[in-house]
N, C-alpha and C positions, 0 to 999 in steps of 0.2 A: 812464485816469484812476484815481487812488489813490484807493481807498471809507473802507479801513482802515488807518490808520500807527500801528505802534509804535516802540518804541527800537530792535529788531529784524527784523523783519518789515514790510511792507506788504501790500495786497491788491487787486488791483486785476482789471478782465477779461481775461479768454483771448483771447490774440492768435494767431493764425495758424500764424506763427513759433514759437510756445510747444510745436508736437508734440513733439519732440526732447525735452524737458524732461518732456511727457505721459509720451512713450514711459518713461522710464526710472521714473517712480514708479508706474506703470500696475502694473509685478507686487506691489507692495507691500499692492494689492488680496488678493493670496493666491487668485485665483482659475485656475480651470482654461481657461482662454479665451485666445487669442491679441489680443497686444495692437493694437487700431485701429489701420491706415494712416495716413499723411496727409490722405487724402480724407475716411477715416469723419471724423477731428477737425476738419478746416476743414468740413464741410458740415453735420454730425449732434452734438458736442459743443463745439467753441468758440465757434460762438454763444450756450449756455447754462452756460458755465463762468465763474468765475474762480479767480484763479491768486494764493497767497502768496509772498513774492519776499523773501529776503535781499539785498541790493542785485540785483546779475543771477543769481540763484541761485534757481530756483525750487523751492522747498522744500515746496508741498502745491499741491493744487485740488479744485476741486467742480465738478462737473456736476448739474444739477438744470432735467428737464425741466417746462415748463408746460401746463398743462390750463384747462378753464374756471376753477375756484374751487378747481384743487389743484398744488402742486407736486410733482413726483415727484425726492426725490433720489436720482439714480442713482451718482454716486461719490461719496468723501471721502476724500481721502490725503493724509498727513503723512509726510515721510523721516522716516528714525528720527533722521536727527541733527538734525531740527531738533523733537523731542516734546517734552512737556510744559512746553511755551513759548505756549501758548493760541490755535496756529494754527491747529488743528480748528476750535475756538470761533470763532474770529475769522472762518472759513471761512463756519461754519454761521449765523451772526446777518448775514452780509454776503446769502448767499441768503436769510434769511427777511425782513431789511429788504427786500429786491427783491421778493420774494413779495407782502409786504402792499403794497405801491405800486403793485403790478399788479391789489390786491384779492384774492388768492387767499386762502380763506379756513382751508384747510385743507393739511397737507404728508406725506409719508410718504415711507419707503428702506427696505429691509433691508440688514441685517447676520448677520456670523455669530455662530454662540451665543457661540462661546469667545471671539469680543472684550471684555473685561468693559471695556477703558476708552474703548470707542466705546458701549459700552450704557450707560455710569455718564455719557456724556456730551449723550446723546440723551433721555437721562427727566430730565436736570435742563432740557434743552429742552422738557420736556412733549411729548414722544412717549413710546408707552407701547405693549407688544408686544401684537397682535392675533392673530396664527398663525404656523405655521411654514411655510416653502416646504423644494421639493428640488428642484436642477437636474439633470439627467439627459440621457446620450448613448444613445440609442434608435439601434443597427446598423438598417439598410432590412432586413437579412435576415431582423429578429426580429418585421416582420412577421407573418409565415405561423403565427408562437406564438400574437399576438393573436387570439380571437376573432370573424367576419364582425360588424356589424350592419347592421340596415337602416335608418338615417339617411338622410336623403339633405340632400349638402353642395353649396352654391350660395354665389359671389361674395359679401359684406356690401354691401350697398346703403348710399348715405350717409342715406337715409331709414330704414334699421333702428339708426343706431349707438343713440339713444339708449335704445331698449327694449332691445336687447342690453347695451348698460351698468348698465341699472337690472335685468336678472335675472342678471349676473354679475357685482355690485357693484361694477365700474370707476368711477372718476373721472371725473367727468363729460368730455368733447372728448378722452379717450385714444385712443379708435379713430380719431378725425380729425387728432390729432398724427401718431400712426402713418401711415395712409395719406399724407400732408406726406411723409412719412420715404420714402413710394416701399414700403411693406409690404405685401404680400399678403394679405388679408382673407377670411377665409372663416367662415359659421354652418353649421354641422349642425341640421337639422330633426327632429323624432322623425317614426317614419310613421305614429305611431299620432293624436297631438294636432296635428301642424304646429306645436308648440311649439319656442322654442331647444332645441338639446339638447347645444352645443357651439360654442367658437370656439376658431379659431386664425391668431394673428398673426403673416406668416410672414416672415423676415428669408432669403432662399435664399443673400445672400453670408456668413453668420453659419457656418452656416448653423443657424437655431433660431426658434420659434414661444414667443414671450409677447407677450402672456398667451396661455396655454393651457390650457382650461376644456372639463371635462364631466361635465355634471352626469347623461347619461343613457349608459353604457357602449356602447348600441348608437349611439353617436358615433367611440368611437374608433378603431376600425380605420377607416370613413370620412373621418373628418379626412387621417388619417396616411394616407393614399392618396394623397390630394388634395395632401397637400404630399410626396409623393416625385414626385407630377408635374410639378412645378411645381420642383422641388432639381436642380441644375446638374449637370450629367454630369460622373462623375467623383466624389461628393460621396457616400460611404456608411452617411451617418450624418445625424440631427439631433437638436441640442440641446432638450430640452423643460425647462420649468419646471412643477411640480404645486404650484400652492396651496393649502396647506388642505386638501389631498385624500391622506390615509394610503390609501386605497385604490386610487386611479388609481397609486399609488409601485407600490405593492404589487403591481399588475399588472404593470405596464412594467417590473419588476426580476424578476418571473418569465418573462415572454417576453425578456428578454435585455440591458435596459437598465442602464446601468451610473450608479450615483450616484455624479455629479464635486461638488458644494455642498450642502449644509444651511444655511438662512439663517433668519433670524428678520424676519419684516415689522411695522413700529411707521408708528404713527398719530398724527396728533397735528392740534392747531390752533394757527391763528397770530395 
């Protein structure tokens, strides 16, 4: 079904069929990550995509996952040959109309710094930046650089998401999307309060953990234990995200983590 028609463009949902079309604008992302399967697209982003279409020429899409009262948008790509023809836009007002239909009251993405006309196009949306992120490829070897602590990390219960969401300032139903997704869930404890003192959400075919949050350093060689046990033979690395956290970077890149993204995270209401 067409949402949005113009003289040039249309806009309508992410069909199936559409991977082939994903695949090729997928590196226009500019990201360091291997582009989705087919599987990832049919089961994990075309049911929360749509797709702008020159007649059969699909020239951008959005994926934007849902939460209780939040959208998360996680893509927006536009070919270069079809720019500044208002298909971003067209893109971005098609998910936030869906957004508020659903009720969600609130939406967020990151972007990179040096995009200036995905950032000059996101604050005229009323998103507006909150922090910066860093994605990161942690070798398993650089382990042994880290630091011991004594956390101790246990399974996420579906009865912990919501206190663990409101001390690591997730979106509310993120943990419960993610687990849907078939994700590995895990909280770090401190030993000293039994308080959170870390999560990590863990994707083992990515292979990479977001959100990935700790707020007490004798978390994180626990976590990262727990998720090399749990990461597929064969697999010598995994991707982390640090939000907000110059110092978690600052560790992870002295025992041996290599920074692949710098992004910017913007907030906004709908």
């Amino acid at each position: 079904m067409t949402l949005i028609s113009t003289a040039s463009f249309a806009v309508r949902r992410a069909l199936e069929s559409d991977h082939s079309a994903f695949a090729a604008l997928y590196p226009e992302l500019k990201v360091n990550d291997s582009v989705p399967g087919r599987h990832v697209w049919e089961a994990e982003i075309a049911p929360f995509a749509w797709v702008a279409a020159m007649g059969d020429d699909v020239v951008g899409y959005c994926y934007c996952q849902e939460y209780d009262d939040t959208g998360y948008l996680r893509n927006l790509v536009v070919a270069a040959r079809a720019r500044r023809r208002g298909v971003g836009r067209a893109l971005m007002q098609t998910a936030a109309a869906h957004l508020r239909r659903k009720g969600k009251q609130f939406w967020r993405l990151n972007v990179k710094p040096d995009n200036e006309a995905a950032l000059a196009l996101y604050e005229q949306m009323g998103l507006r930046v909150q922090y910066a992120s860093t994605a990161l490829r942690l070798p398993w070897q650089a382990l042994d650089a880290i630091p011991d602590g004594k956390a101790a990390v246990r399974p996420l219960s579906p009865a912990r998401d919501a206190a663990i969401e409101s001390r690591f300032e997730l979106p509310r139903g993120q943990i419960a999307f993610a687990r849907g997704l078939g994700r590995l869930l895990f909280e770090a404890v401190a030993a000293a309060s039994d308080g959170p003192a870390g999560l990590a959400v863990f994707d083992p075919g990515f292979p990479g953990a977001f959100p990935f949050r700790v707020v007490d350093l004798e978390a994180l060689a626990p976590l990262l234990r727990t998720l090399r046990s749990h990461a597929r033979p064969g697999d010598d690395f995994v991707g982390l995200v640090a939000e907000d956290d110059p110092r978690l970077v600052e560790l992870l890149v002295r025992a041996g983590a290599e920074v692949r993204d710098e992004m910017l995270h913007l907030q906004g209401t709908l």
